[in-house]
N, C-alpha and C positions, 0 to 999 in steps of 0.2 A: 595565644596560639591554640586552636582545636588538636584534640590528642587525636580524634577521628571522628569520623562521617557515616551514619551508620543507614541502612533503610529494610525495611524487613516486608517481604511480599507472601500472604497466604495464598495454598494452590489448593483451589476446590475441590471436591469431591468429586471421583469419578473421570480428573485429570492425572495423567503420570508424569512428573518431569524428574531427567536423570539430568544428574551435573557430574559432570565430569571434568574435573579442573575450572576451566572457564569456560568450558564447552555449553552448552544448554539445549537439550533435548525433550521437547514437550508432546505427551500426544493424547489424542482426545477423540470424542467420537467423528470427528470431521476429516480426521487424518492425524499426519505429524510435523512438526517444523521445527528444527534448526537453530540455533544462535550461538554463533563463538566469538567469545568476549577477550582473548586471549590480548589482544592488543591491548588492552585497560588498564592500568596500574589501579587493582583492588584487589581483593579477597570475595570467594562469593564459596557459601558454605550452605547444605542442607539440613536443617535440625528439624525432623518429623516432616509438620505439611508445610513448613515453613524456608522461603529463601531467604537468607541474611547476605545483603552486599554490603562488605565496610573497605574503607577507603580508610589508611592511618598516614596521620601530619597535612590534611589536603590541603594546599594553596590554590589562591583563584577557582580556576575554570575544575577542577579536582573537586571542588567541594559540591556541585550539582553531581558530580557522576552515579554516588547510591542513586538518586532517583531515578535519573536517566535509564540506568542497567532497568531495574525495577518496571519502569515505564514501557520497556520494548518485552520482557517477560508479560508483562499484564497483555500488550497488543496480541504475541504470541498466543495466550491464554483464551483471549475470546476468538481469535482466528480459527483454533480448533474445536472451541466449542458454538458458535454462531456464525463465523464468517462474515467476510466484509463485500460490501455490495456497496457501488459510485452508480449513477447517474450520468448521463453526458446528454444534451441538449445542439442538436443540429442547428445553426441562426445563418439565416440567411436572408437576404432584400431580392435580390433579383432571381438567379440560379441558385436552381435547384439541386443541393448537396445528394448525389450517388453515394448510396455506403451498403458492400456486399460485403459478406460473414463468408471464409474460405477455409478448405483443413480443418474439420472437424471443432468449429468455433476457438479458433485459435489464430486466427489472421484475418485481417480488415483490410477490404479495400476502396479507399476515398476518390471517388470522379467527380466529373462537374464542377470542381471548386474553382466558383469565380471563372468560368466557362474556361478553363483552362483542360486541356487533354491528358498530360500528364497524369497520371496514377499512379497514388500514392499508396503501396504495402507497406502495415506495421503489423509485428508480428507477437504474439504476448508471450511472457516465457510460461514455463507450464505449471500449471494450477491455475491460469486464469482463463477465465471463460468469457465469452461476448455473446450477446443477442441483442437483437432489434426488438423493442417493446411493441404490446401489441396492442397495448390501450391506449399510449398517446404517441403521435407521427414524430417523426424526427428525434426518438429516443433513443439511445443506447445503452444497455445494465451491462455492465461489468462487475462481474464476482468472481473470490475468489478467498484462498482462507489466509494468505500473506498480507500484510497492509503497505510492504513496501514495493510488494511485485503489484497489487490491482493501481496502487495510484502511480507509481511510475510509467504503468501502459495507460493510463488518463493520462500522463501529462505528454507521453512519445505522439498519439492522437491529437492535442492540444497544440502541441512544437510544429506540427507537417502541417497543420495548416495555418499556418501564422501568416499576416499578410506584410508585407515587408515593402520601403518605398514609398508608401501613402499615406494617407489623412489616417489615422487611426480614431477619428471620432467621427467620420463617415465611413470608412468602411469594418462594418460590425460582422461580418461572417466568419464563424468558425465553427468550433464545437467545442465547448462551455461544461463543464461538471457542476450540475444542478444543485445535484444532491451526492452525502455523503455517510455513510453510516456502517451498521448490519445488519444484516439479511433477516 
């Protein structure tokens, strides 16, 4: 039987993060973000630049959790220092995919798909930004300094134009996330 689970995360220089209970507060030159770990059965303590998450007696699915906590701090970490930036790729055979940027790049809206009328608004929460690339056609960059707000608004994008009813290995149009990374 493990007495405990332990994972230890260093915070860079020039990053501030406050803990407060389970709370997690990081901020950095890109902004600030957020995480409450409160729902967790762990401990998560600051000693200098250092985060300690320990988990005591873990069973099963318990004993990933340090790294897990760990893992969304680290995302947090380069979110406010680099920022995350998706890719999306327009594919289409016939009709030609419509995509206007509305509201101050913060809403997209999808025409033409699959010659249908209908128009589809998706709306990104905020801290994420949209534009249509200007070096290669049928691009779209999505940034933003969350990793779970830019790829969620990839996948709201991804979900609305899903084709539903047909051949899925003939009909290939959608929009596709190329690429994934940071800015």
């Amino acid at each position: 039987m493990v007495l405990k689970n332990v994972c230890t995360i260093t915070i860079p220089e020039g990053i501030k993060c406050e803990l407060v209970g389970k709370k997690v507060t990081i901020t950095g030159p890109r902004g600030t973000l957020f995480r409450d770990f409160v729902h967790t059965p762990c401990e998560l303590e600051m000693v200098g630049a250092e985060v300690i998450v320990t988990v005591w007696f873990p069973k099963g699915q318990q004993k990933s959790l340090p790294r897990t906590i760990t893992a969304h701090i680290q995302n947090l970490i380069t979110g406010v220092t680099k920022g995350y930036l998706y890719k999306m790729r327009l594919a289409y055979a016939h009709f030609p995919i419509s995509v206007n940027i509305v509201d101050n790049a913060s809403t997209i809206e999808i025409r033409n798909f699959l010659r249908e009328s209908e128009v589809r608004k998706i709306t990104a929460q905020p801290g994420v930004k949209i534009e249509i690339s200007k070096d290669i056609k049928d691009e779209l960059i999505i940034t933003g300094n969350d990793v779970e707000l830019v790829s969620m608004f990839c996948a709201q994008i991804h979900e609305s134009v899903k084709i539903r009813h047909k051949d899925l290995r003939k009909f290939l149009d959608g929009i596709y996330v190329s690429h994934r990374g940071t800015q």
